[in-house]
N, C-alpha and C positions, 0 to 999 in steps of 0.2 A: 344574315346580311340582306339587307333592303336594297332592289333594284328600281331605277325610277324608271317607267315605258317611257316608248319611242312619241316624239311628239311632234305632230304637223305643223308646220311655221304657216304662215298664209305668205301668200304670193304677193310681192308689190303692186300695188294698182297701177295699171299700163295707161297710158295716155291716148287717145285716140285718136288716128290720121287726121292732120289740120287742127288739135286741138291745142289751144296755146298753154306757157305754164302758167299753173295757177301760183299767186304770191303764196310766201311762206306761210306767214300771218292767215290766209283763208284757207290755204290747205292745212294748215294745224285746226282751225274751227271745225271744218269739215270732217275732222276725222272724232273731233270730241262729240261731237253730233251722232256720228252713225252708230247704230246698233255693233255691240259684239259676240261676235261666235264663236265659242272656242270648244272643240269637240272633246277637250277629258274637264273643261271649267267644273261643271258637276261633282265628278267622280275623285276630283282629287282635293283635298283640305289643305290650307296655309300652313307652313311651319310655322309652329309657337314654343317659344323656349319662358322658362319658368324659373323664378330666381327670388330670393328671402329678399323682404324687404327690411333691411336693417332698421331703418329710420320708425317702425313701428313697433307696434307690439306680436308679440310672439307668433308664431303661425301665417304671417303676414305674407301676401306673397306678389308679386307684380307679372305680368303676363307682357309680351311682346310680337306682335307678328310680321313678320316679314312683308311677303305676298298681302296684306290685308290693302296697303296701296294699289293693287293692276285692279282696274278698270274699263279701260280703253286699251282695243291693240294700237301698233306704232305700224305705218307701210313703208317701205323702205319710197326715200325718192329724191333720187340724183338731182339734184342745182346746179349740176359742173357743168360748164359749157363743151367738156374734152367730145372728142367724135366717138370717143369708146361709149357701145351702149353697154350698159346693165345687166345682169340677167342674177335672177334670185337664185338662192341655193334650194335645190329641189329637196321637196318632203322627205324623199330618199335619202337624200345623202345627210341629211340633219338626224334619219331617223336610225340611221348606222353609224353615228357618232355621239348620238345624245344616252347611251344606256350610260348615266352615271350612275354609281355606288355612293349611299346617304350612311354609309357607317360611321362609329366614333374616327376611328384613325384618317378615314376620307376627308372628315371636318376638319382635322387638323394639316392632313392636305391641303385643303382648302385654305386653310385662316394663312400659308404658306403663299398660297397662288396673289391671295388677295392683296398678299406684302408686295407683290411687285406690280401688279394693276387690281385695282378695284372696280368691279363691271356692274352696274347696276340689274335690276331683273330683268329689264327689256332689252338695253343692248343692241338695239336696230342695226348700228352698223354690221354684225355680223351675219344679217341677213342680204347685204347690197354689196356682194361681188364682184370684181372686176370683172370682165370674160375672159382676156388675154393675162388671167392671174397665174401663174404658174405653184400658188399655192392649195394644197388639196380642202377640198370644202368642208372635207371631216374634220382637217386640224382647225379651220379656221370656226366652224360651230363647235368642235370642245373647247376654243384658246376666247372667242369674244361672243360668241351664239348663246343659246339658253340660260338661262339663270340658275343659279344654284339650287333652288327653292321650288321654283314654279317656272317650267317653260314659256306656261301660256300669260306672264305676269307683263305690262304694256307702260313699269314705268320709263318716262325718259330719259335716251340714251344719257349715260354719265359715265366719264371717265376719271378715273383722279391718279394719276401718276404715283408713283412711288419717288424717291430722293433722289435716285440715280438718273433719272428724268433731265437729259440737258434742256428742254425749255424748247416751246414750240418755233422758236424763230431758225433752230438752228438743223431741222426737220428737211430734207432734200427731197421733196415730188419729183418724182421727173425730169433731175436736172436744172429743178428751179427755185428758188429760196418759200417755204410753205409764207401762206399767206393766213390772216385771221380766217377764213372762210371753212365751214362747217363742211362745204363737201369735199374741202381740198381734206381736211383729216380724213373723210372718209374715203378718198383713195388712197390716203396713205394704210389702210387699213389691212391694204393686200400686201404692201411693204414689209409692212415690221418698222416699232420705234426703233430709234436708235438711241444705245441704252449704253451709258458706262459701266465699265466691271463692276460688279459687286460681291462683296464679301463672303455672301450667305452662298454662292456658288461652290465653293472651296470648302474643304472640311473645316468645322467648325471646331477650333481648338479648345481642351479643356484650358479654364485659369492655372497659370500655375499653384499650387498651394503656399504660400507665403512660409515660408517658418520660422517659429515662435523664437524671440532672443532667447537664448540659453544663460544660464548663471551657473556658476561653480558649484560643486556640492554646499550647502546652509548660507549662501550668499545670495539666493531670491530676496525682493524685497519686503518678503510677507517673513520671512525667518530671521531677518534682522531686526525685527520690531522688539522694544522691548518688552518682557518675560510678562510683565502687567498687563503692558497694554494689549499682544498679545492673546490672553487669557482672556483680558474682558471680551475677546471679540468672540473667542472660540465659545464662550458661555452664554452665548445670543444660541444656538446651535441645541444648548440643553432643553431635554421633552420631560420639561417636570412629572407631569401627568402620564403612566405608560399604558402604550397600547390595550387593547382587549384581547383573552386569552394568550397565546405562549407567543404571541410576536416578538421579534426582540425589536426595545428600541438604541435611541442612539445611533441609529447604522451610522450617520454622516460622522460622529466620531471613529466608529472604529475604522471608517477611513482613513480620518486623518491619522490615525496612527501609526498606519504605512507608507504616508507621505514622505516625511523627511525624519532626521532626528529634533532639530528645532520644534516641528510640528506636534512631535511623539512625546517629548517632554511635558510640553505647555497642555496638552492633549489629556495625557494623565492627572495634572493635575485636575481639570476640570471636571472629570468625567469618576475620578474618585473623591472630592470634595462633598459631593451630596448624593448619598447612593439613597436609592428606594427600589425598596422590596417588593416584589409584588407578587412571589409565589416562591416557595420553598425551595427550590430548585435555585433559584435565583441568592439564594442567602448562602447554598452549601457552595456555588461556585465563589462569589464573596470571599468564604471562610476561606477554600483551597487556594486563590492569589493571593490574598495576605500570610496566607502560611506559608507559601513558597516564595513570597517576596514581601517580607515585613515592613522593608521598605513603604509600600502601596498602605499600608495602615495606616501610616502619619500622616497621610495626606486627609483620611476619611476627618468632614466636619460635622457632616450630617448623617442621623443614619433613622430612614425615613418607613415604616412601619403601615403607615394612615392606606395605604391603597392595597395591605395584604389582607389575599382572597384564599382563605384552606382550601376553597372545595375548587377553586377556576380550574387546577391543573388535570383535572381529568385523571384524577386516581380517589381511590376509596378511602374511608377513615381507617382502616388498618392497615392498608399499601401505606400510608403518610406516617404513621406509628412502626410500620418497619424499614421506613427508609431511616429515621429519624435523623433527617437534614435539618430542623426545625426545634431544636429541644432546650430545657433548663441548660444542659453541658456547651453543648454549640453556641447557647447564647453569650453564654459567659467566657467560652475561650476569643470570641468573637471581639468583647469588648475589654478586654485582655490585650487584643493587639488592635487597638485606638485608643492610643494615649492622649491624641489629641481632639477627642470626640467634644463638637459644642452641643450638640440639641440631638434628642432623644425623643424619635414622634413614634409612640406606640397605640393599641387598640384593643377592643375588646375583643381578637380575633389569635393576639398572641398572650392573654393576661397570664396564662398556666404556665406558659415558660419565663416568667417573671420572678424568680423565686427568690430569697432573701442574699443570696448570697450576688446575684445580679442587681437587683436593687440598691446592697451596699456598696455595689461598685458605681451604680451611677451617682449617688450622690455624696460617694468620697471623691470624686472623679474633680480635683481643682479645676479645669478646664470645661466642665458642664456650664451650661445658661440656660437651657431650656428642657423641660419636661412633659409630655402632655402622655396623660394616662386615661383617655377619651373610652368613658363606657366601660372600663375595667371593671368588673362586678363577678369576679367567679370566686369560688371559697378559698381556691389557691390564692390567688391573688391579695384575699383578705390576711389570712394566715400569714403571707410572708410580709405584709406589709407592717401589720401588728406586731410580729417577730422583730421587725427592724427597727422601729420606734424604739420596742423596750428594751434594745442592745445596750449594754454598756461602753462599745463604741461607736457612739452616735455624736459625729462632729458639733460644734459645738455651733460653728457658724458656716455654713452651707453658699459657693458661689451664685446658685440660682437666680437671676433675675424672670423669667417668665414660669408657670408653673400651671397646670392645666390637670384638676380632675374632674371636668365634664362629666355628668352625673356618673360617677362612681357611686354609686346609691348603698354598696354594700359595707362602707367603710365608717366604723365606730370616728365619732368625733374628737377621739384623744388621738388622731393620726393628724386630725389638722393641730388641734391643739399644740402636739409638740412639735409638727415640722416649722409654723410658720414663725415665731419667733426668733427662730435658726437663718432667716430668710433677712438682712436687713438692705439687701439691693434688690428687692421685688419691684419690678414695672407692671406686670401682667398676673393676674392671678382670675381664675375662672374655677370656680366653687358649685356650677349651678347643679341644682338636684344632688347635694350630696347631705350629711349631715354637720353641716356645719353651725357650730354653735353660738351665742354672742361672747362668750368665752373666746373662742377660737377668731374671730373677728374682733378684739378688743386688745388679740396677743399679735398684732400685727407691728413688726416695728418703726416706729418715729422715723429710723432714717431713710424709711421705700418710699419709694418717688413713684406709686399709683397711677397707669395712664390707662389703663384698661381692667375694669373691675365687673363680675359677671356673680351676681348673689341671686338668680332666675330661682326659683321654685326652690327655694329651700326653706322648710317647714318649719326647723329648729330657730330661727333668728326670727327677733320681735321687731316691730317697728320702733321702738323707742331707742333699741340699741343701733340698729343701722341710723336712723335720725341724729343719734349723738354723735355716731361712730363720722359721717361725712360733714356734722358741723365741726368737732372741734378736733379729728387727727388732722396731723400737718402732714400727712403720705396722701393724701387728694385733695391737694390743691390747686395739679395740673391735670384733674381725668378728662380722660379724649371720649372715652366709652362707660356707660356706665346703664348696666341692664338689673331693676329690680322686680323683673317682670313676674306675676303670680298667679296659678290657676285659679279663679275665683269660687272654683265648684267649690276646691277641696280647702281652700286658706286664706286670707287677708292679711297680706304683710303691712300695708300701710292704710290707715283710715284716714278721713279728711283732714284732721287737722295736722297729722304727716308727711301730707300733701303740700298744705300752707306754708306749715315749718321748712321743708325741702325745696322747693320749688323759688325761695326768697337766697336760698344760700349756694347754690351750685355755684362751681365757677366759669367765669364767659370760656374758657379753655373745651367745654365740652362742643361732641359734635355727633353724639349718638346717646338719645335717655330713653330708656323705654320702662315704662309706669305702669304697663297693662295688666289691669288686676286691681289695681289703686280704685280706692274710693276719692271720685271727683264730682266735683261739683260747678255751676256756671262762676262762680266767685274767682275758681283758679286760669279764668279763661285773663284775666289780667296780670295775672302771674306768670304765664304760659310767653304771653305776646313778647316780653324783652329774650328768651330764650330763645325764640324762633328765628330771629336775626344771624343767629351763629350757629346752631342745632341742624344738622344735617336729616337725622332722624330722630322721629318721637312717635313715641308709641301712647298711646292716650286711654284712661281708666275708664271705669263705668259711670254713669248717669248722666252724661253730656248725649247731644241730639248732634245731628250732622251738621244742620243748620247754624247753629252756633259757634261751628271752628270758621266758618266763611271769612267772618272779620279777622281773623288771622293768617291768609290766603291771599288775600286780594283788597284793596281800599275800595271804603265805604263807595256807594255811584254815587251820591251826591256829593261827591269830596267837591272842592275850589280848587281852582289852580296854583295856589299859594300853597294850599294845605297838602293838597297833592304833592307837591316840590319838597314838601318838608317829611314825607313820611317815607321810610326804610322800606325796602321789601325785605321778606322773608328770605329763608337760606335752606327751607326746606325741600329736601330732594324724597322722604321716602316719611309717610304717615299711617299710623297701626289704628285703625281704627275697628277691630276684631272685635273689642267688648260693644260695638254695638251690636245689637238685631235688628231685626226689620222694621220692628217696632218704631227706632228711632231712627230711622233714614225717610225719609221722604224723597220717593224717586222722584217726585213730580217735579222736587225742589234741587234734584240734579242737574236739569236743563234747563232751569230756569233762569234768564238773561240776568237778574241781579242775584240768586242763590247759587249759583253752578259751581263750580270749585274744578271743575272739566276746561275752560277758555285760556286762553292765550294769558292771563291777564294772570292767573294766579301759578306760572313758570316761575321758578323753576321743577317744581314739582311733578313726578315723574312718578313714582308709586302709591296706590293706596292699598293697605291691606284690610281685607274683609274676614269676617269668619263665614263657617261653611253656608251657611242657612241662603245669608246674601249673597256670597258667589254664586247659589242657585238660580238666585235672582236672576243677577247681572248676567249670568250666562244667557236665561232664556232673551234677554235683551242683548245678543254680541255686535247685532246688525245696529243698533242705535247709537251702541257706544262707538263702534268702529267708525262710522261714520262722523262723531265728535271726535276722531285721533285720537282712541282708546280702545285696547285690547285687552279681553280676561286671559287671564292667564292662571294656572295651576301648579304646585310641586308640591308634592306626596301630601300632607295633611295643611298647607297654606292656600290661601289662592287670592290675586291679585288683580289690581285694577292696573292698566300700563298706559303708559303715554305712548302715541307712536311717533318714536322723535325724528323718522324720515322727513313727516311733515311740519318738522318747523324748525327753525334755526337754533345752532348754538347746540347739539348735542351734546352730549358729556357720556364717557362709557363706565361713570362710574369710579375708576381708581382715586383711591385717597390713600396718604402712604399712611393714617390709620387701622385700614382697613386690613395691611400686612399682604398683600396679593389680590386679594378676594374686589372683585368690583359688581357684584350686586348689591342692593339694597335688603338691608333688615336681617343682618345674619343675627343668631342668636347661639353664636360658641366664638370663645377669642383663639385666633389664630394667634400660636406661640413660635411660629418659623414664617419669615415671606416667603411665600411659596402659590403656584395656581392652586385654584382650590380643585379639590377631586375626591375621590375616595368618601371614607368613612367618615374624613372633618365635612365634605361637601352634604351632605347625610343630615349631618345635627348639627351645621350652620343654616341651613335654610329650606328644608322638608321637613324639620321638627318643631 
């Protein structure tokens, strides 16, 4: 606790026998003029209180001081004509009243006191006492004397009333109605105002607490909604993506499911609709509520694989092999009891509990749509998939519309051969890195309605057969997505004039092509320019220069006003420009006011993709690019040029309801379930 010392007031200036009064006006000059002395001035420092300055940036902070005003002391001096003289309150008696306490709780004493008068730091009247006052001089220097801050502080006296304040006319001196006159206040000083009751005297009552209107049991009006609408609201609530290590998520579900019965109904469904797995433990409780309540089965529509981690749970590969919550058996009593199972997202993390007898059930399963067998590549998994094929109960026509073997790399091409023919409502099919054959791509049937096709790196298909394949089947006539993208080291799917031939027949329906690998040439850059218009992403081949995509970015500078008026912009959000090297970039011609492809001008464009050599580049440059509102950026084996779209209008975050969830640019795996992206799909959508 901080005590502030005793502190000498000075003494009013006395007037000398026969000396006349001097006016207000020259005795205020007189006293701004004189020298001051104040015997702790030195030793003691201003209060300063310290406080954020929101209005700026971080760290900011603004200062204030109190006392930084006293400069001049104040003398006390009577103008009253009354026959009572004066006499000051002696240094004594100020110095046995003035020991305040500067603690926290004192301040709030204080900020109390200030509610009913507010005294400035100088306060003169409480140095000019009446004689014949019958008030003690200690209460009248703790109630109107010193300052809170600095005793020896000389601003001018100020008064300002609190609300309960009746108003100076109504103020009784002596008997007689107060007058405007500054010493009449200051004899009323030895009075006391006269003050109306007030509130804050009286104990301070708490509010009552209101209470909530009550409803009947299921007769709230959130329970009455109907079952639908309901449900759509609880499903805003669902965390696609679960936590890290053994959190559970959903908590705000499994509240609501002690809410009411309304609540606990609608609740269920949601929350068993699309379950995901994400560690073994998690699948054997799964198994033990459907078993004990079959019921809870039929509700399952999804049952989501893409974010299971064997090693997260913090047990060993043979703790996990003798719990076996996670097997061939448990998988298949599992999907035994979901009859109504639509989409099946698996990994290469469970491909060994995949085994033929699981397999047969998914795609006897009338009620399936989707599949995704993402990186499945273990000998198990070959073996029973190969067993399944050559069953003799192998449906003849399969409901599937979506279907995903993401490089399953180790799968003979008589598996696509025979499933896909089987397939005649195919939307989605994602082949990339697998061995898929022009056989197998020729046995696709007439009546799939193609929106997303992913033929990336696969080594067994020629150019001539894809080239035929997207001119004349009538299942891509509507592709949204379409990625023929090819490592150059290792293969050349398309040569130039595959390029010509393709590049004339797409349909205006796409909004993602990726060619990377392609043999191109400047001749395609006119072929190129009517696709850009609607093409969301494009990925661009080998033997083009940076320089030369400009004119498809932004109009020519010397455009006319007319011609200007007449020309389209582009619709490109996301450009693969990875088969260049450094060779063909000219940084110079990045910043250069008619070469740039970085300005305002060539928006809406928002990504460009480099390979590693140039990211190298561009990084040691971050400070130049950042500066033009662009940021490098990296994910695992990509790395990227970024717009910083804080700084400019018209952001976009990406979602297209092609894209199925997923709202970055340039994924390269078709998503077969809308869902956030995470996991294993997040993985070899856009780090690969």
């Amino acid at each position: 606790m901080a005590v502030s010392t005793p502190v000498a007031v000075p003494a009013p200036r006395q007037r000398a026998p026969g000396e006349k009064q001097m006016p207000l006006r020259e005795e205020t000059l007189r006293k701004i003029t004189e020298p001051t002395f104040t015997a702790d001035r030195e030793e003691r420092t201003s209060f300063a209180s310290v406080k954020e300055d929101r209005s700026a940036v971080a760290q900011s902070f603004l200062d204030s001081r109190i006392s930084s005003y006293a400069a001049f002391p104040d003398d006390a001096i009577d103008e009253s004509d009354s026959d009572h003289a004066t006499s000051p309150i002696s240094p004594t008696d100020v110095s046995r009243s003035s020991s305040l306490t500067t603690t926290d709780d004192d301040n709030e004493n204080a900020s109390t006191a200030v509610a009913q008068v507010i005294i400035s730091p100088a306060a003169p009247a409480a140095h000019n006492v009446h004689a014949d006052s019958q008030v003690p001089s200690q209460l009248m220097a703790s109630a109107l004397g010193a300052p809170l801050t600095n005793p020896a502080s000389t601003l001018h006296s100020f008064v300002c009333p609190c609300d309960g304040f009746r108003g100076w006319k109504e103020i009784p001196v002596r008997g007689k109605m107060a007058s405007r006159s500054f010493s009449d206040l200051r004899q009323y000083s030895n009075k006391g105002f006269t003050w109306e009751p007030t509130p804050f005297l009286a104990p301070i009552q708490p509010p009552k607490p209101v209470k909530p209107s009550t409803f009947p049991a299921g007769e709230a009006p959130l329970e009455r909604l109907p079952t639908e609408l309901l449900g759509a609201i609880i499903d805003q609530m669902v965390a696609d993506i679960p936590p890290n290590g053994l959190q559970p998520r959903n908590i705000d579900l499994m509240a609501l499911l002690l809410t009411s019965r309304a609540l606990h109904s609608a609740t269920l469904a949601t929350l068993y609709k699309q379950v995901t797995i994400p560690h073994s433990t998690v699948f054997r409780k799964l198994l033990h509520h459907i078993k004990e309540y079959p019921a809870l089965g039929t509700i399952v529509r999804r049952l989501d694989f893409s974010h299971f981690n064997p090693t997260g749970s913090g047990v060993t590969a043979r703790q996990r092999a003798e719990t076996q919550n996670l097997t061939q058996q448990t998988m298949l009593e599992c999907l035994e009891l979901l009859p109504n199972l639509r989409e099946f997202l698996a990994q290469e993390h469970i491909d060994e509990e995949l085994s033929v007898d699981v397999l047969r059930k998914l795609f006897n399963n009338p009620q399936l749509r989707a599949l995704d067998f993402c990186a499945a590549s273990s000998a198990i998994f070959r073996t029973s998939m190969m067993t399944f094929v050559r069953s003799l109960d192998l449906p003849e026509l399969m409901p599937i519309t979506r279907l995903s073997f993401h490089e399953c790399t180790i799968l003979p091409s008589v598996v696509l051969e025979t499933l896909l023919p089987r397939l005649p409502n195919l939307t989605h099919l994602d082949v990339a890195r697998t061995r898929m054959s022009d056989k197998a791509l020729a046995a696709i049937p007439e009546t799939a309605r193609l929106t997303h096709l992913n033929l990336s790196r696969c080594q067994s298909l020629s150019g001539d057969a894809v080239v035929e394949f997207l001119t004349t089947h009538p299942s891509v006539k509507e592709l949204l997505y379409l990625n023929l993208y090819m490592d150059a080291k290792s293969a050349e799917l398309l040569a130039e004039t595959h390029v010509t031939s393709l590049l004339s027949i797409l349909p205006s329906t796409l909004k993602s092509l990726n060619l990377k690998g392609s043999a191109m040439n400047a001749t395609h850059l006119s072929l190129l320019e009517p696709l850009t218009k609607h093409v969301e992403e494009l990925g661009l081949g080998r033997n083009l220069n940076y320089t030369s995509l400009v004119p498809l970015l932004k109009p020519p500078p010397a455009t006319k006003p007319d011609e200007l008026a007449r020309w389209v912009p582009h619709a490109l959000r996301y450009i693969d420009i990875s088969d260049f090297g450094p060779e063909r970039i000219d940084f110079s011609a990045l910043f250069g006011k008619a070469t740039t492809a970085l300005d305002e001008l060539s928006m809406p464009l928002e990504v460009i993709e480099v390979c590693q050599r140039v990211y190298d580049r561009f990084l040691d440059r971050e400070r130049t690019f950042k500066a033009a509102g662009w940021v490098v950026k990296e994910a695992g084996r990509r790395g990227w040029l970024v717009r910083d779209l804080s700084k400019v209008d018209g952001g976009d975050d990406g979602a297209r309801g092609w894209k199925m969830g997923a709202t970055y640019w340039g994924m390269r795996k078709v998503p077969v379930a809308r869902a956030e992206v995470g996991g294993m799909y997040g993985l070899y959508m856009f780090k690969r």
